[in-house]
C-alpha positions as CSV (number, residue, x, y, z in Angstrom):
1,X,-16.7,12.5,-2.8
2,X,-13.4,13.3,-4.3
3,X,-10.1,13.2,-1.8
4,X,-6.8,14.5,-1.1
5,X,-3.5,12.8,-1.5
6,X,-0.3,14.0,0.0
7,X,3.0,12.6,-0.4
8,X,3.6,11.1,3.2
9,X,6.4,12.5,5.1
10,X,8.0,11.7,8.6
11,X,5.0,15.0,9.8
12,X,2.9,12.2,8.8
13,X,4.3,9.0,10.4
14,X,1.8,9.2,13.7
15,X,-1.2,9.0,12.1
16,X,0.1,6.1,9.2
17,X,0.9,4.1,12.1
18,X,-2.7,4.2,13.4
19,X,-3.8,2.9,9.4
20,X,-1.4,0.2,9.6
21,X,-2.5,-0.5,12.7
22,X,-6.4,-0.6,12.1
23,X,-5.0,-2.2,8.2
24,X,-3.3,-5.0,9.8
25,X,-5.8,-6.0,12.7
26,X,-8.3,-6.7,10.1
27,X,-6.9,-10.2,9.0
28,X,-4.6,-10.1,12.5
29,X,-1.5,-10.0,11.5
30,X,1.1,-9.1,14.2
31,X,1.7,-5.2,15.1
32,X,4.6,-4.1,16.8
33,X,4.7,-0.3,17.5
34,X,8.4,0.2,17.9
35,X,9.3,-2.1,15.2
36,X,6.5,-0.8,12.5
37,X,7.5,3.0,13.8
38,X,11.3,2.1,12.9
39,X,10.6,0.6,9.7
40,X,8.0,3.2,9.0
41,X,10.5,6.2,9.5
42,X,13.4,4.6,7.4
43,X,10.9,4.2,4.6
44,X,9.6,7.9,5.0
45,X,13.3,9.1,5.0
46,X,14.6,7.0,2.0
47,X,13.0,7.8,-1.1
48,X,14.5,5.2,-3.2
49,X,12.6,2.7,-1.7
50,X,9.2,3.5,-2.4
51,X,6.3,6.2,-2.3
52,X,3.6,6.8,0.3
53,X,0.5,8.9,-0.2
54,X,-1.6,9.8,2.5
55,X,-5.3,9.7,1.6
56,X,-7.9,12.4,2.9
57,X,-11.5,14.3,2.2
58,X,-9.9,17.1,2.1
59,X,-6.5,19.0,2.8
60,X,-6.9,19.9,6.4
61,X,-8.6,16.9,7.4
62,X,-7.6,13.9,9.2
63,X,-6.2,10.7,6.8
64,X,-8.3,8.1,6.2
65,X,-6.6,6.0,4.3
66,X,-3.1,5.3,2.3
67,X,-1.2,3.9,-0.1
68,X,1.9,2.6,-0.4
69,X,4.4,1.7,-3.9
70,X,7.5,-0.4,-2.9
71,X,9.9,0.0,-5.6
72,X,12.1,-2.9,-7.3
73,X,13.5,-3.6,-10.8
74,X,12.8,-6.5,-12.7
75,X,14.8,-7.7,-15.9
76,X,11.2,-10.0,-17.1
77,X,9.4,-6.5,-17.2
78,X,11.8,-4.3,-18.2
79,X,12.8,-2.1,-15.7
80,X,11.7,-0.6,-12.7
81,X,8.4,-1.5,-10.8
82,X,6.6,-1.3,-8.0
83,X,4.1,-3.4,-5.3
84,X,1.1,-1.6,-4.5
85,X,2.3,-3.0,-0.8
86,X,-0.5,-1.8,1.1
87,X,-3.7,0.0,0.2
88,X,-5.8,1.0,3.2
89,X,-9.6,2.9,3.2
90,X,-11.4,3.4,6.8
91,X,-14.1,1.3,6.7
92,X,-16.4,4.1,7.1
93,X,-15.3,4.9,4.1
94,X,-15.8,1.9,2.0
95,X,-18.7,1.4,-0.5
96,X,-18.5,4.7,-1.8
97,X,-16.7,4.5,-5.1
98,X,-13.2,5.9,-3.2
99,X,-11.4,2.5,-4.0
100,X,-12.3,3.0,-7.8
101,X,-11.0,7.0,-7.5
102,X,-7.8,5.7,-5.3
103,X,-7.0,2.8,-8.0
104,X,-7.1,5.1,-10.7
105,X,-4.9,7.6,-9.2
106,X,-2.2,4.8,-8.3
107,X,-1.8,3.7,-12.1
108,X,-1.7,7.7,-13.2
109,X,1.2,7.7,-10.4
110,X,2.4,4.6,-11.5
111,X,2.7,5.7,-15.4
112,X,4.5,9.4,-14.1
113,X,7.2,7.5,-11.9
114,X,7.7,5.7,-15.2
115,X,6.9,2.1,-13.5
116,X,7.0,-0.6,-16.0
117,X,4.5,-3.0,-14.1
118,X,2.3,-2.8,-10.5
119,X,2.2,-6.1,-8.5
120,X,-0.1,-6.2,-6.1
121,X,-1.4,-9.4,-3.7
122,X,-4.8,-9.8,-2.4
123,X,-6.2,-11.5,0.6
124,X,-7.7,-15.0,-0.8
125,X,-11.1,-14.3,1.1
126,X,-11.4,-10.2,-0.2
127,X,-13.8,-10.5,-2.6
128,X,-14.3,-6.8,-3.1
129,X,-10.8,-5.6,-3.1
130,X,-10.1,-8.5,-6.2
131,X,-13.1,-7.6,-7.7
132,X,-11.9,-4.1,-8.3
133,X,-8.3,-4.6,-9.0
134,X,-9.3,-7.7,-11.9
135,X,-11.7,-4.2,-13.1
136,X,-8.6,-2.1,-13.9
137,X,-6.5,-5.3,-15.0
138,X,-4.4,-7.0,-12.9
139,X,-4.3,-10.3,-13.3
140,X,-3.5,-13.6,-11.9
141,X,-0.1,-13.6,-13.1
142,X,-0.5,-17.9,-12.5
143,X,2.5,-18.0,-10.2
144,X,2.7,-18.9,-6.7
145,X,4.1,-15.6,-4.3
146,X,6.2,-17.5,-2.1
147,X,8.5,-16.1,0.8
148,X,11.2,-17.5,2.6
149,X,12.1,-15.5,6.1
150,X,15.9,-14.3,6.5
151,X,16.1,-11.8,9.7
152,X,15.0,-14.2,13.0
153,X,13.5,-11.4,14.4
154,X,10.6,-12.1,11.8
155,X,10.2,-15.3,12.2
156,X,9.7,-14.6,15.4
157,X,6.5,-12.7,14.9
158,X,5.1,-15.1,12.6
């Protein structure tokens, strides 16, 4: 099965929302409509801050999945790059060699938006989803992601 990507637009911000919603409920993390719908449309409407592609079996049909490049620059790489921030398949859809396809398109993407490095993190108990990523490379880059909250309203939902 081959699929469709589209550049995701604000035409497209209804049905993303449902992803991140179905996306986040899987390891339950918090989901705030209003507030993911906010931060959803600002994204979509400010191309400097990363890249969206809408996943689908075919042009007309409906999405079942996305993915999502966050853009930064980093002076240790050498320029600009991006976290693969989220990367959501319909379970349905799983198992079928589309995360392998999906990957593969990401670094092509990645190497035409002239990123010098793709950071990506990984749940500690997906097994499949490192599996794949340590089969096109990434690496345990042997540092420790650590995050600090500034805006209360986060901490708040934590």
């Amino acid at each position: 099965m081959n699929v469709h990507y589209e550049i995701a637009t604000p035409a497209h911000l209804s049905a993303l929302l449902d992803l991140q919603e179905a996306f986040y409920a899987i390891d339950h993390y918090p989901f705030n409509h209003p507030k993911a719908e906010g931060v959803m449309r600002h994204f979509l409407q400010t191309p400097a801050l990363g890249i969206i592609w809408v996943i689908k079996p075919a042009p007309e049909a409906e999405a079942i999945g996305y993915l999502a490049f966050t853009f930064c620059y980093s002076f240790e790489f050498g320029g600009k790059i991006a976290f693969l921030d989220e990367f959501y398949l319909k379970e349905n859809f799983r198992g079928r060699g589309l995360g392998t396809q999906i990957l593969s398109y990401a670094l092509e993407q990645a190497k035409a938006l002239g990123l010098q490095v793709l950071h990506l993190e990984a749940e500690r108990h997906n097994q499949a989803g490192k599996a794949l990523y340590h089969k096109f490379g990434f690496r345990d880059h042997d540092r420790h992601l650590m995050t600090k909250v500034i805006n209360s309203e986060q901490e708040k939902e934590k």
